[in-house]
C-alpha positions in Angstrom: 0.0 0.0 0.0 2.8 2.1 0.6 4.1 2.0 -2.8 1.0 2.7 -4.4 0.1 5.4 -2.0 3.7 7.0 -3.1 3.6 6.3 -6.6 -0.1 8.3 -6.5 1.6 11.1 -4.7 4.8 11.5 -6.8 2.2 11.6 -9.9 0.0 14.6 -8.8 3.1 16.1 -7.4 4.7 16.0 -11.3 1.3 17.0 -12.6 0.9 20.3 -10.1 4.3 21.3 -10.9 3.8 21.1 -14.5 0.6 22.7 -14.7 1.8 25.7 -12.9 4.6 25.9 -15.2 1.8 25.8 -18.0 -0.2 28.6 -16.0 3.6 30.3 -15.5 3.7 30.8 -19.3 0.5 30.9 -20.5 -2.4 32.1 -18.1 -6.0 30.4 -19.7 -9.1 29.5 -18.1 -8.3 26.1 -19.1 -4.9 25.8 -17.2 -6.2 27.6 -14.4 -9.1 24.5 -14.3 -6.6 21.8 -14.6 -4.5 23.5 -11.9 -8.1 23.4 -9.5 -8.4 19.8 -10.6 -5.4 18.8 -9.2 -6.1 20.9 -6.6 -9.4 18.7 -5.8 -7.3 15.5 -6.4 -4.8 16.6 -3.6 -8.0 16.9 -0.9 -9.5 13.7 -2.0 -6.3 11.8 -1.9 -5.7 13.9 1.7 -8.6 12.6 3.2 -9.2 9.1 1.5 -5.5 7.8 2.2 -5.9 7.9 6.0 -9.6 6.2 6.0 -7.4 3.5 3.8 -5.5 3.2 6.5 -7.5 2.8 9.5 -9.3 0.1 8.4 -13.4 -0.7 8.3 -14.3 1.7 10.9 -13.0 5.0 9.6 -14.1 3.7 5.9 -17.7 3.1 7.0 -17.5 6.7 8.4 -16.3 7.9 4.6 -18.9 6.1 2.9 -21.7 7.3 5.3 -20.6 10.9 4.8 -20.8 10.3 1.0 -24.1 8.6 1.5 -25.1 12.1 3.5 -23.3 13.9 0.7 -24.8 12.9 -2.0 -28.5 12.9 -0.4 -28.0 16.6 -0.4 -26.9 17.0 -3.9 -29.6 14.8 -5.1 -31.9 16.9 -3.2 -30.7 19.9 -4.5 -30.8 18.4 -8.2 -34.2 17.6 -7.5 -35.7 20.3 -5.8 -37.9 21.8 -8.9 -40.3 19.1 -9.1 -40.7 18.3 -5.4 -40.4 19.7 -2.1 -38.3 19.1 1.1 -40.7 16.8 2.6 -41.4 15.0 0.2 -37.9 14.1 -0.7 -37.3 13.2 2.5 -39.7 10.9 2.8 -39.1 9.0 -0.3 -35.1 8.8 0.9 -35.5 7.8 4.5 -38.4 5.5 3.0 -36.1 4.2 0.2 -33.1 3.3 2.6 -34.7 1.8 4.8 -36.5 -0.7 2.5 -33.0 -1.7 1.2 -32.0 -2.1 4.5 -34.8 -4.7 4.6 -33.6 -6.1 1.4 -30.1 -6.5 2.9 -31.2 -8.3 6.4 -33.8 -10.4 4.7 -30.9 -11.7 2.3 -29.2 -13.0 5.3 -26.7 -10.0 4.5 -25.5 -11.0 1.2 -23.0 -9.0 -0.3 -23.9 -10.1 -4.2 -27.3 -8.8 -3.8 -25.5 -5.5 -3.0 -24.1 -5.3 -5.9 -26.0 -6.8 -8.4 -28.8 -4.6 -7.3 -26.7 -2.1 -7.8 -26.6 -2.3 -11.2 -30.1 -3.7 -11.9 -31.0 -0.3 -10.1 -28.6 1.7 -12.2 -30.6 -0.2 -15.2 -33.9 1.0 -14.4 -33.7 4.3 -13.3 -32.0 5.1 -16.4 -35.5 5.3 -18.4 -37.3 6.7 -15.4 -38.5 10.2 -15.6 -36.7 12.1 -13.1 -39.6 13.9 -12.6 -41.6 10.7 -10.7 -41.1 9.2 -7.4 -40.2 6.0 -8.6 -36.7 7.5 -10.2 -35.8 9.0 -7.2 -36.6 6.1 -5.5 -34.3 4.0 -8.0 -31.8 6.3 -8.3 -31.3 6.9 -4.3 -30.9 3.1 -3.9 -28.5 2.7 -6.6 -26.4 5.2 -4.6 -27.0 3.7 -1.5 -26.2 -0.2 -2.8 -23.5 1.6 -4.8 -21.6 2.9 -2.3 -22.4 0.2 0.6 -20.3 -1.4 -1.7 -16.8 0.0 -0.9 -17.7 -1.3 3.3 -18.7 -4.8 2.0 -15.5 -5.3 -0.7 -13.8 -4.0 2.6 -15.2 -6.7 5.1 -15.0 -9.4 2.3 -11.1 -8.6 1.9 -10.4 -8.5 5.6 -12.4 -11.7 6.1 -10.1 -12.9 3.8 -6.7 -12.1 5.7 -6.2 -9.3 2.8 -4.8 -5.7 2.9 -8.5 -4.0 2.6 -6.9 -0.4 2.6 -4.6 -1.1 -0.5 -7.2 -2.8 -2.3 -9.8 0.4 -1.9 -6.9 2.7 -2.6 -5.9 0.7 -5.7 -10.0 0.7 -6.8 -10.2 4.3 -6.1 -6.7 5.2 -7.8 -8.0 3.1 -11.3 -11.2 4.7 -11.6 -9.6 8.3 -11.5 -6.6 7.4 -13.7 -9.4 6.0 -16.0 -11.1 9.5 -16.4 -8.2 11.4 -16.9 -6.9 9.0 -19.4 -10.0 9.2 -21.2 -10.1 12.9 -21.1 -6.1 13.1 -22.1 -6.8 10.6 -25.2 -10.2 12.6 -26.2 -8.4 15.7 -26.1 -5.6 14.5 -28.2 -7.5 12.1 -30.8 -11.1 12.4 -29.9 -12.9 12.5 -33.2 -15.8 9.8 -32.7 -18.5 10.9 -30.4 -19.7 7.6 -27.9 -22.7 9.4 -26.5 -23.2 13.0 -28.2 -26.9 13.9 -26.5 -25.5 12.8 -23.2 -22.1 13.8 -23.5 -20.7 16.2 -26.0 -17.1 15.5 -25.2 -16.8 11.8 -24.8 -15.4 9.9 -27.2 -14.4 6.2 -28.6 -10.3 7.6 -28.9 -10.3 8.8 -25.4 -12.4 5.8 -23.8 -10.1 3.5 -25.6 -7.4 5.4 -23.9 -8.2 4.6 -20.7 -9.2 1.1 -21.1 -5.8 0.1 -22.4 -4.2 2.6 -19.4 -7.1 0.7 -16.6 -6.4 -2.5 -18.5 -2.1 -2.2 -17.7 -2.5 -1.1 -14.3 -4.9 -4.1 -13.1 -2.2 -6.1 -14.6 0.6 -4.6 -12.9 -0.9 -4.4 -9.5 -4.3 -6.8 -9.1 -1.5 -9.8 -9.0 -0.1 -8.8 -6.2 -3.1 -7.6 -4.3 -5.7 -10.7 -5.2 -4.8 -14.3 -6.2 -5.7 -13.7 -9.3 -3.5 -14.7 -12.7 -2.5 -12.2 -15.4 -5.2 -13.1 -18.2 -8.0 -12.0 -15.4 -6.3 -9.0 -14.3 -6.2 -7.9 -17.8 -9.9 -8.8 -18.2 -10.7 -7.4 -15.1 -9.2 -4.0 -16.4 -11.5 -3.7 -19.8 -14.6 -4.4 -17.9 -13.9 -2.0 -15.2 -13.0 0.4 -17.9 -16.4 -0.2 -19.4 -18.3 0.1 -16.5 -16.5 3.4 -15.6 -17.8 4.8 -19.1 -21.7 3.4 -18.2 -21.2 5.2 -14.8 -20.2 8.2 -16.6 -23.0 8.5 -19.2 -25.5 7.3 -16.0 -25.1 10.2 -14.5 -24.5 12.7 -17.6 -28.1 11.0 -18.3 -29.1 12.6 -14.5 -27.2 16.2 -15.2 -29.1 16.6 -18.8 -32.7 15.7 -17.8 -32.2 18.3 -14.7 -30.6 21.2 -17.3 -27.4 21.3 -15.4 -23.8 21.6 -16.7 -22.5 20.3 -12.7 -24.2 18.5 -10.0 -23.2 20.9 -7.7 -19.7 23.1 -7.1 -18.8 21.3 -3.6 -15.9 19.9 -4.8 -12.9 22.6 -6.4 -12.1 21.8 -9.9 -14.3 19.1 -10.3 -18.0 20.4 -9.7 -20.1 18.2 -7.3 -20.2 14.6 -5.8 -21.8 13.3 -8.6 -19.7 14.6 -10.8 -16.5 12.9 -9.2 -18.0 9.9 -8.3 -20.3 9.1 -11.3 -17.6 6.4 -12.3 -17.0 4.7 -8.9 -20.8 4.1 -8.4 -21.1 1.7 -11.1 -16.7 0.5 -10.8 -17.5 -0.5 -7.2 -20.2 -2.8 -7.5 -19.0 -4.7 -10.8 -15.5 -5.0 -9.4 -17.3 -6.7 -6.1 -18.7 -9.1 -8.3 -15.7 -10.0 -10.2 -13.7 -10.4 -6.9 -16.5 -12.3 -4.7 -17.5 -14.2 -8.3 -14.1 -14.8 -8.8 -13.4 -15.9 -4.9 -10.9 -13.8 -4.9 -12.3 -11.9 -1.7 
């Protein structure tokens, strides 16, 4: 964990010194946005890193602040077609019928996640408007990011290192986006999704599948028993559902009008916005690894 954590650290530290050099010679609103991404990156890495480290407890207090997060922002998102109460009624209502779900399971983790992305399935042609998308949507989140604690319990049950494999999940899905958004800059030419998102393309998603596809090869190895062929297949489908998470919730920002989903976070807009890819990357990876009895 100590490598990776080192290796992620030495890489926004080269990236921060060479986008102020760009900023140094060329001042545009574009430099100055890269320079408040990294920015961002430098807080979320601050304050995920030490949760990695302190095991379950500390990670189950991450992931209910993001649950409380992102209740807010989908609140806010929401707010034109229904009031206060309303909303949170259908969101207490909502989480504590998938609590149900989870009990009456007998606490199985692969409900979790594949509810997670059956969810993600079906709110996706929901109005936003109606109670039933919010409903969806709220319990994809919730399934979604229950995740991260249950891949967390599942490696520690197995005698793994729980805080290197989360930082490893969490490093891959943002090294995904940027290498997307590095390879569309450069070769982008055909549009994936143009309604849903203007700036995605097949060059720059390509990109970072091939860049998500080396790395799960050169770490997954030595964090799961898993051989190289899987790593490598473990990488395109994470890829992929990185991209689906993406367009999920571009699919959420366009029906609501909005360019963000909020501006909590410098440089990168809202919670939505930053974890649109990890609320579909966490759920498929737990299935791969508890599938795959790797965890």
């Amino acid at each position: 964990m100590n490598s990776l954590a080192l290796l992620i650290a030495i890489l926004l530290t080269i990236g921060t010194v060479f986008i102020r050099y760009q900023v140094y010679k060329k001042s545009t609103p574009e430099r100055h946005k890269n320079l408040q991404r990294l920015i961002g990156w430098w807080i979320i890495f601050s304050i995920c890193l030490p949760c990695f480290y302190l095991g379950i407890e500390a990670i189950s207090v991450l992931v209910f602040i993001l649950l409380i997060w992102s209740g807010f922002e989908l609140s806010a998102i929401l707010q034109p077609h229904f009031t206060h109460k309303q909303l949170l009624v259908i969101l207490l209502t909502t989480t504590a019928f998938g609590g149900g779900i989870f009990f009456i399971t007998g606490y199985d983790s692969e409900i979790v996640f594949l509810g997670s992305l059956l969810l993600a399935f079906i709110s996706y042609f929901l109005s936003i408007h109606s109670i039933p998308f919010v409903a969806s949507f709220w319990l994809f989140c919730c399934f979604s990011l229950f995740s991260i604690v249950l891949i967390t319990l599942s490696a520690d049950n197995a005698k793994l290192d729980s805080g290197y494999l989360l930082l490893f999940l969490f490093f891959i899905t943002a090294v995904n986006d940027i290498a997307q958004y590095v390879a569309g800059s450069i070769f982008g030419k055909t549009l994936i999704a143009p309604k849903l998102s203007p700036k995605k393309t097949l060059e720059g998603f390509l990109g970072g599948m091939v860049t998500t596809t080396l790395l799960c090869a050169i770490f997954l190895p030595g964090i799961l028993a898993i051989s190289l062929i899987n790593a490598l297949l473990s990488g395109v489908i994470l890829s992929i559902a990185g991209l689906l998470g993406d367009l999920r919730i571009s699919k959420l920002k366009r029906a609501a009008n909005i360019k963000d989903s909020g501006s909590s976070i410098i440089g990168h807009g809202g919670l939505f916005d930053r974890m649109d890819s990890m609320l579909l990357i966490a759920p498929v990876f737990g299935l791969l690894a508890t599938g795959g009895g790797y965890i």
